[in-house]
C-alpha atoms as a printed R data frame, in Angstrom:
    type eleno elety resid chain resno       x       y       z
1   ATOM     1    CA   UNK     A     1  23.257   6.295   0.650
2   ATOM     2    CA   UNK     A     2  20.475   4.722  -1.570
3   ATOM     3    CA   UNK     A     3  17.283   3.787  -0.104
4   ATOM     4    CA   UNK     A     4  16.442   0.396   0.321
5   ATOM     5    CA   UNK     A     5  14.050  -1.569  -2.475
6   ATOM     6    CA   UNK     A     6  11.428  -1.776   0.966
7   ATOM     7    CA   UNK     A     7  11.680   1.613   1.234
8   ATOM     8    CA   UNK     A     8  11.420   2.211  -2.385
9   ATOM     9    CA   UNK     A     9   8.318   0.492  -3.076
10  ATOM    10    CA   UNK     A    10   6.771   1.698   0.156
11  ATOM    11    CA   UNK     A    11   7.045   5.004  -1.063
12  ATOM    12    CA   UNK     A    12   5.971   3.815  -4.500
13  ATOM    13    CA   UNK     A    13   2.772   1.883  -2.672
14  ATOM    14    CA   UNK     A    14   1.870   5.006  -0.488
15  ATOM    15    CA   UNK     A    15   2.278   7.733  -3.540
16  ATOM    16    CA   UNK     A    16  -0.583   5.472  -5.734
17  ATOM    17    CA   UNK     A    17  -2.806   5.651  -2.769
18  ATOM    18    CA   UNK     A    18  -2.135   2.558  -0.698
19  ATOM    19    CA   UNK     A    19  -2.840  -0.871  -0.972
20  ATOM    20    CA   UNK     A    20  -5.556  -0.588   0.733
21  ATOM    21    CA   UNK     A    21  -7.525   1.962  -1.865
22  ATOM    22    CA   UNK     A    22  -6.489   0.007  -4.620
23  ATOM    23    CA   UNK     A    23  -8.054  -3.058  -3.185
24  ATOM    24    CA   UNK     A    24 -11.543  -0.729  -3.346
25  ATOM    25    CA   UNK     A    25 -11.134  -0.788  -7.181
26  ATOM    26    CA   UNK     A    26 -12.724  -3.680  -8.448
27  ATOM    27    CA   UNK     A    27 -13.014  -2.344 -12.259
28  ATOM    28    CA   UNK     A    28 -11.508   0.549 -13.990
29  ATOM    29    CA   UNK     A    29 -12.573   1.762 -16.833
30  ATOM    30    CA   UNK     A    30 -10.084   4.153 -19.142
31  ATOM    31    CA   UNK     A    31 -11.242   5.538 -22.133
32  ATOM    32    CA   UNK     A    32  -8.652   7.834 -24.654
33  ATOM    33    CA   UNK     A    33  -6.915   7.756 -27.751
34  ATOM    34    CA   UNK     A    34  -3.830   5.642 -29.069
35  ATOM    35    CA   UNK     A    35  -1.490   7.678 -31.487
36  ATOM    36    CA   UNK     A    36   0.439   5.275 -33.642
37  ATOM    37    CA   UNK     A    37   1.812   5.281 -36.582
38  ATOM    38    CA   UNK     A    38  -0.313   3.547 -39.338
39  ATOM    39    CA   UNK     A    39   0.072   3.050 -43.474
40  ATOM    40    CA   UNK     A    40   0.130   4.546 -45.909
41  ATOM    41    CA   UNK     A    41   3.487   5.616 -45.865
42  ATOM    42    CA   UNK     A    42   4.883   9.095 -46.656
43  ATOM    43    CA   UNK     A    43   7.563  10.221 -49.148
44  ATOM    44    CA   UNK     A    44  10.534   8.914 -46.946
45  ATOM    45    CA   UNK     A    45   9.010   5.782 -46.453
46  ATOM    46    CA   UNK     A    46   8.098   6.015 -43.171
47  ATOM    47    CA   UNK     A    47   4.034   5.127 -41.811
48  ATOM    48    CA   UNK     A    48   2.086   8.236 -41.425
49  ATOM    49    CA   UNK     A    49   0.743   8.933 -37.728
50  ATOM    50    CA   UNK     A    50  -2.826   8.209 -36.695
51  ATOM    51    CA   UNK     A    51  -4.819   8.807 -33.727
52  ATOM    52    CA   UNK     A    52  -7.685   6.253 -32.854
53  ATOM    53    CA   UNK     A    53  -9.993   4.988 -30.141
54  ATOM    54    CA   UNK     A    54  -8.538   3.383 -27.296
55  ATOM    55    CA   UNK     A    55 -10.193   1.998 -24.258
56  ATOM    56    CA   UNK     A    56  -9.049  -0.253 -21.342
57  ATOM    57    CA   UNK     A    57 -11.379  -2.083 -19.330
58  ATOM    58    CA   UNK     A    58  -9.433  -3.869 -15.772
59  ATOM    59    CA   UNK     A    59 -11.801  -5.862 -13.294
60  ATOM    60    CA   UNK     A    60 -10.681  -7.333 -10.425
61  ATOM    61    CA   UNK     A    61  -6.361  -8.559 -10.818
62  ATOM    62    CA   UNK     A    62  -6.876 -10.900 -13.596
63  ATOM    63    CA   UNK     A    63  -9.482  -9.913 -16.285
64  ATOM    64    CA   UNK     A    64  -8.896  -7.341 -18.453
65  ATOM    65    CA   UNK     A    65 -10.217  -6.124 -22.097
66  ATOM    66    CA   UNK     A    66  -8.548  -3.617 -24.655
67  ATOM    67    CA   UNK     A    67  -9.852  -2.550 -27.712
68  ATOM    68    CA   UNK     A    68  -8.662  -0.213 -30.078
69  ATOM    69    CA   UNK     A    69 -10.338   0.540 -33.348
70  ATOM    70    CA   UNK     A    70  -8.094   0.581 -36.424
71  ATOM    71    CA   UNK     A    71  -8.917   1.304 -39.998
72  ATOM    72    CA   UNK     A    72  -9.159  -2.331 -40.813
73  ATOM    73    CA   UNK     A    73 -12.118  -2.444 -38.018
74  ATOM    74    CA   UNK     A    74 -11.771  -3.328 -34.605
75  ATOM    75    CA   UNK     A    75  -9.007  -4.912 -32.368
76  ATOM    76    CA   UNK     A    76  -9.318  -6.552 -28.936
77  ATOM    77    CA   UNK     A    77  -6.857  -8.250 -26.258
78  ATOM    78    CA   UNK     A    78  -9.008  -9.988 -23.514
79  ATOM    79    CA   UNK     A    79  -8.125 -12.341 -20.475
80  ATOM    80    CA   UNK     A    80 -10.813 -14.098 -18.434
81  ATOM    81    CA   UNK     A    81  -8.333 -14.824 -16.262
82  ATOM    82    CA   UNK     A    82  -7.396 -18.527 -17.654
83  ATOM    83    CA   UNK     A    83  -7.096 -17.996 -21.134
84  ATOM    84    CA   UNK     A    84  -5.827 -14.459 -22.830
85  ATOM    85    CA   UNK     A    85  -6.723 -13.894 -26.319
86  ATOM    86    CA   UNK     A    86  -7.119 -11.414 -29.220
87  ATOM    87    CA   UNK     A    87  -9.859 -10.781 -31.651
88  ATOM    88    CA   UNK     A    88  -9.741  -9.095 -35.135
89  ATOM    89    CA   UNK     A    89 -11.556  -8.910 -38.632
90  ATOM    90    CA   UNK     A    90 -10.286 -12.063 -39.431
91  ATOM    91    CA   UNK     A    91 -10.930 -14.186 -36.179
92  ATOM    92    CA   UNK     A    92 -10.054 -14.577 -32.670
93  ATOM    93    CA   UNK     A    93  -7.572 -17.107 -31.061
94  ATOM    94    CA   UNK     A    94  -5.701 -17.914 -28.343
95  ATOM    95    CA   UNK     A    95  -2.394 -16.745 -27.020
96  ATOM    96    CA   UNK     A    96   0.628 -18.694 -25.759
97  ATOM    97    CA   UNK     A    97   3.958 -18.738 -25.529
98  ATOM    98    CA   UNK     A    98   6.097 -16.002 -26.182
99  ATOM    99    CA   UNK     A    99   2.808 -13.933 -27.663
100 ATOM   100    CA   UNK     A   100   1.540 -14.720 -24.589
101 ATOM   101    CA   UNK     A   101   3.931 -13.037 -22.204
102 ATOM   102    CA   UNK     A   102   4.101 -10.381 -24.451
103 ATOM   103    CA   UNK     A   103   0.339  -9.328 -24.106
104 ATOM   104    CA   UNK     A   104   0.361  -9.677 -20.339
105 ATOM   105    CA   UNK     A   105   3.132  -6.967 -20.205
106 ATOM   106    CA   UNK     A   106   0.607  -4.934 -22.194
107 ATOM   107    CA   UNK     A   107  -2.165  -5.205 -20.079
108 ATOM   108    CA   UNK     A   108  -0.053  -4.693 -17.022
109 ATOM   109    CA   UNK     A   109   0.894  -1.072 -17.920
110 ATOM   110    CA   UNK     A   110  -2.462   0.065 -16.996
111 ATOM   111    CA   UNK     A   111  -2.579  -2.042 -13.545
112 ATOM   112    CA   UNK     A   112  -2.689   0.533 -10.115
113 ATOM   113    CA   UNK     A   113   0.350  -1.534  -9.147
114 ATOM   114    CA   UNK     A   114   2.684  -1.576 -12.378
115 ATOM   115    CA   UNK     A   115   5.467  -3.320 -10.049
116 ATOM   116    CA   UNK     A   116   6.217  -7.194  -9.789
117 ATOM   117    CA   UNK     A   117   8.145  -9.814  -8.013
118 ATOM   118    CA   UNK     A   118   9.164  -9.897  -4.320
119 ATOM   119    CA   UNK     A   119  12.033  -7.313  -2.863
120 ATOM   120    CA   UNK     A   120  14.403 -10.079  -2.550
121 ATOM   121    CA   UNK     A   121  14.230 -10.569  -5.817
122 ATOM   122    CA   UNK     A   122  15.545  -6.870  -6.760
123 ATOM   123    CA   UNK     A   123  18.456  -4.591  -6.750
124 ATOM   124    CA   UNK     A   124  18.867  -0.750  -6.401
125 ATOM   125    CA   UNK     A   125  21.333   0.247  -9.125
126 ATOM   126    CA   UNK     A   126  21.898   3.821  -8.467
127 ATOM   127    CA   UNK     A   127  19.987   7.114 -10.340
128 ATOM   128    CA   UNK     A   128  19.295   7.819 -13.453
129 ATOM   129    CA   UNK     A   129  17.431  11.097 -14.830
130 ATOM   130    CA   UNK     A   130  14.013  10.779 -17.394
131 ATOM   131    CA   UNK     A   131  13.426  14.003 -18.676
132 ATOM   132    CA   UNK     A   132  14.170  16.680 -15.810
133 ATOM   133    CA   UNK     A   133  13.153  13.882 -12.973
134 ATOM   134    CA   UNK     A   134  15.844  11.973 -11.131
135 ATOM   135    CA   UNK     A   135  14.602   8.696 -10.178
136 ATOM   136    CA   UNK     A   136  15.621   5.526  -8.238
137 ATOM   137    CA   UNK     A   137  16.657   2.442 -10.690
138 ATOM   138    CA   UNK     A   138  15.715  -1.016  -9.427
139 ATOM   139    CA   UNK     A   139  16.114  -3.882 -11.373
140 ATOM   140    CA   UNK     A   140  14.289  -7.620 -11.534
141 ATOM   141    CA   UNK     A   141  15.601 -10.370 -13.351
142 ATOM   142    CA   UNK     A   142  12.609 -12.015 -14.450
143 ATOM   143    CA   UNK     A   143  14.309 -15.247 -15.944
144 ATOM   144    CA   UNK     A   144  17.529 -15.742 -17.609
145 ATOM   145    CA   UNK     A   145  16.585 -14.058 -20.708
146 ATOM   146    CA   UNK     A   146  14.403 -11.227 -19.254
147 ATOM   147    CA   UNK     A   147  15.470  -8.409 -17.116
148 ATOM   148    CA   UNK     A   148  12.861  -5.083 -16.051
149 ATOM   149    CA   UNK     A   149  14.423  -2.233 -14.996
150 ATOM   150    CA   UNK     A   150  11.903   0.148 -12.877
151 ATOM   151    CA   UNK     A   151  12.659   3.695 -12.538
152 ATOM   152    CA   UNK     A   152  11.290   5.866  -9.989
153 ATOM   153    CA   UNK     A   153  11.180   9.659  -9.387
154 ATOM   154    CA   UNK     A   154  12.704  10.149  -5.948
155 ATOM   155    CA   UNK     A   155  10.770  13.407  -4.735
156 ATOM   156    CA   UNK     A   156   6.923  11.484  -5.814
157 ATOM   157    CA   UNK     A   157   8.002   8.318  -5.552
158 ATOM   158    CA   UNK     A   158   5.869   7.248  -8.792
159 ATOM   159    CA   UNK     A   159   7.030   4.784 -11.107
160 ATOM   160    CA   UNK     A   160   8.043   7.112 -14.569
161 ATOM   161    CA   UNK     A   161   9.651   4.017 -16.510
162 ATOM   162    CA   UNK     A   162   9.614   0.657 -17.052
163 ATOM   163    CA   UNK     A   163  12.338  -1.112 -19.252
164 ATOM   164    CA   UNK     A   164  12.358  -4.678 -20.139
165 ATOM   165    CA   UNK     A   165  15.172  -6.394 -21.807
166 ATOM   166    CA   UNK     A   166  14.719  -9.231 -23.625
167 ATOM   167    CA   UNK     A   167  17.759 -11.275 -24.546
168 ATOM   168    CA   UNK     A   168  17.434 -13.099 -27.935
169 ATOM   169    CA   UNK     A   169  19.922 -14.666 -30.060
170 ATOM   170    CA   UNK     A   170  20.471 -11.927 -32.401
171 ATOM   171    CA   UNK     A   171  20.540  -8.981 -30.165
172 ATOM   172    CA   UNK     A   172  18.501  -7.705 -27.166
173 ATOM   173    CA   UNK     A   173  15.589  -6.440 -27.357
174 ATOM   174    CA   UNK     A   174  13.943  -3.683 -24.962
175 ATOM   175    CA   UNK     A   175  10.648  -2.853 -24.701
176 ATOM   176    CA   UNK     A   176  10.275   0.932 -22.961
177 ATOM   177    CA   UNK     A   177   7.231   2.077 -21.628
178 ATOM   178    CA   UNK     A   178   7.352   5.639 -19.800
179 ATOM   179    CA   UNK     A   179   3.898   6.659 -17.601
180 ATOM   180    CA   UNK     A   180   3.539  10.735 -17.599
181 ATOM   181    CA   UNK     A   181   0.565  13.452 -16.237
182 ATOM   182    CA   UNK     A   182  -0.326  11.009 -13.344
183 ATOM   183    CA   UNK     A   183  -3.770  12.283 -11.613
184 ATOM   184    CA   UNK     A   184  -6.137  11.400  -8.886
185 ATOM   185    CA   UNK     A   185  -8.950   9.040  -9.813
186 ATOM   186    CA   UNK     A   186 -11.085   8.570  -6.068
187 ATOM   187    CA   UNK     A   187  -7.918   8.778  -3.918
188 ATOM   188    CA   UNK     A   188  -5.907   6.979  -6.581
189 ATOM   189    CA   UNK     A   189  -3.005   8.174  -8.636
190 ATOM   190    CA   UNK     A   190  -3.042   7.094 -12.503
191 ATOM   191    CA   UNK     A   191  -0.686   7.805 -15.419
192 ATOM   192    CA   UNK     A   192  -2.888   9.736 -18.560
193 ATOM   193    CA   UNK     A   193  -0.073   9.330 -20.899
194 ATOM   194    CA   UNK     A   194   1.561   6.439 -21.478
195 ATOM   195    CA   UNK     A   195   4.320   6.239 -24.123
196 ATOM   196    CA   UNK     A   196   5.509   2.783 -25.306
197 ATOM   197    CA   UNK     A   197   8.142   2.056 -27.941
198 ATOM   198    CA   UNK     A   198   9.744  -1.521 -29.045
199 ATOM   199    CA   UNK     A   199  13.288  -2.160 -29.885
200 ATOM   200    CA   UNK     A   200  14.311   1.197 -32.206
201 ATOM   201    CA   UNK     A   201  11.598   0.601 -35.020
202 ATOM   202    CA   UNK     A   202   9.344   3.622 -35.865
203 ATOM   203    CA   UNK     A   203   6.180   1.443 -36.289
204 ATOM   204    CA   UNK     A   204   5.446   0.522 -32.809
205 ATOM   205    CA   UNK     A   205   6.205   3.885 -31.152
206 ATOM   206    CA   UNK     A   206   2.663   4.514 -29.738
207 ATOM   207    CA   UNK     A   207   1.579   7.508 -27.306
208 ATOM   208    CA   UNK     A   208  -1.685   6.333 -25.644
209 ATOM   209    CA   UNK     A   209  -3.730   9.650 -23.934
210 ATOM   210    CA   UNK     A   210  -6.637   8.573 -21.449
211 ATOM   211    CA   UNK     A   211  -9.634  11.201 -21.550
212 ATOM   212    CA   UNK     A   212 -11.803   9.372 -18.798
213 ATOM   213    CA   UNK     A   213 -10.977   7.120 -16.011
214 ATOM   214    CA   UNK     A   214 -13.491   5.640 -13.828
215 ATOM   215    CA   UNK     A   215 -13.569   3.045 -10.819
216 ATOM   216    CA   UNK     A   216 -15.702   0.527 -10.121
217 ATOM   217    CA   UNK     A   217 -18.275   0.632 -13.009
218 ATOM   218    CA   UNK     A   218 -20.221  -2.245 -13.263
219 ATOM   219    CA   UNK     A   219 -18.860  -4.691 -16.018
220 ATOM   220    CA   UNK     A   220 -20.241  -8.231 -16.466
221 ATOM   221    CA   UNK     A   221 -17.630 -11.044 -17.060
222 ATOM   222    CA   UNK     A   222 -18.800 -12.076 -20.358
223 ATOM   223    CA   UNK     A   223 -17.121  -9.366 -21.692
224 ATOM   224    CA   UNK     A   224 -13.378 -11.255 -20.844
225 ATOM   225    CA   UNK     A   225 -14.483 -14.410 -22.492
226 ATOM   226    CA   UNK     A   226 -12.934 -15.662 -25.425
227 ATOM   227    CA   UNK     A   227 -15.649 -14.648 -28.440
């Protein structure tokens, strides 16, 4: 028989280091490279690949910053918690609507707990494999146009997928991100490689590699302000 989605996510909860060690992380600090591809394009007329700075800066469950440094200069998401915004060469503003949602989901892949919504809200489907891994498939409809499938491996009990469906007028579109070479950071158990790829177009397939990860460095709160 399947396990329960309690016993699921307890497993899940336990195998990150607990709830209570990620309550000792105020900030995290993650510093790597994002390999994307970027123009110019190549004979076939697809982008050629490029590997850049990436780092990720979490404080606290609501403030986050990413930047990532592109040949056009550099490029930042932020939240101060109210507002969430991006920055580039040519201005900052702020997000909402769709956009919105869209850049939350982004900052939540690099969260301790990558897993929202209550258990009565979910549903075990049955097993799937990713790669060699068998994992547990539990799926949250998020509205009536959104549903995130979470996959977990069933010997760790570490989340190795998540898999939202968007449901648009055209066609669906999922949005796949897959967490790899997890590693303990001070009693807690993060994902180095995280792989992300949108609908089936080449141009926002993106591996992201961490380098460094560190807890509870000391980052002021200016830093998630709107510029």
């Amino acid at each position: 028989p399947l396990p329960t989605v309690e016993q699921i996510l307890a497993k899940y909860f336990a195998a990150v280091g607990g709830k209570d060690a990620v309550a000792k992380s105020k900030t995290t600090v993650m510093k790597g490279t994002i390999e994307m591809p970027e123009e110019p394009k190549d004979e076939t007329g697809r982008w050629a690949s490029a590997t850049r700075p990436y780092e990720v800066t979490l404080k606290e469950s609501d403030k986050y910053l990413i930047t990532m440094t592109l040949a056009q200069g550099v490029a930042e998401l932020g939240s101060n918690g109210e507002a969430v915004w991006v920055r580039r060469s040519t201005g900052a503003r702020k997000l909402s609507g769709a956009t919105l949602e869209r850049h939350r989901r982004i900052a939540a892949r690099y969260a301790v707990i990558k897993v929202v919504g209550q258990p009565s809200q979910m549903k075990v489907l049955g097993t799937e494999k990713i790669g060699n891994r068998e994992a547990y498939v539990v799926a949250l409809v998020v509205d009536s146009d959104t549903t995130t499938k979470f996959f977990f491996d069933t010997q760790t009990g570490l989340l190795l997928r998540k898999l939202t469906t968007m449901r648009t007028i055209l066609a669906p579109i999922p949005e796949q991100v897959d967490f790899e070479d997890y590693r303990d950071v001070d009693g807690i158990k993060l994902p180095f490689t995280v792989h992300t790829s949108e609908a089936t177009a080449t141009f926002n397939t993106t591996t992201i590699r961490f380098t460094e990860i560190r807890h509870n460095v000391a980052v002021n709160d200016d830093v998630f302000n709107l510029p």
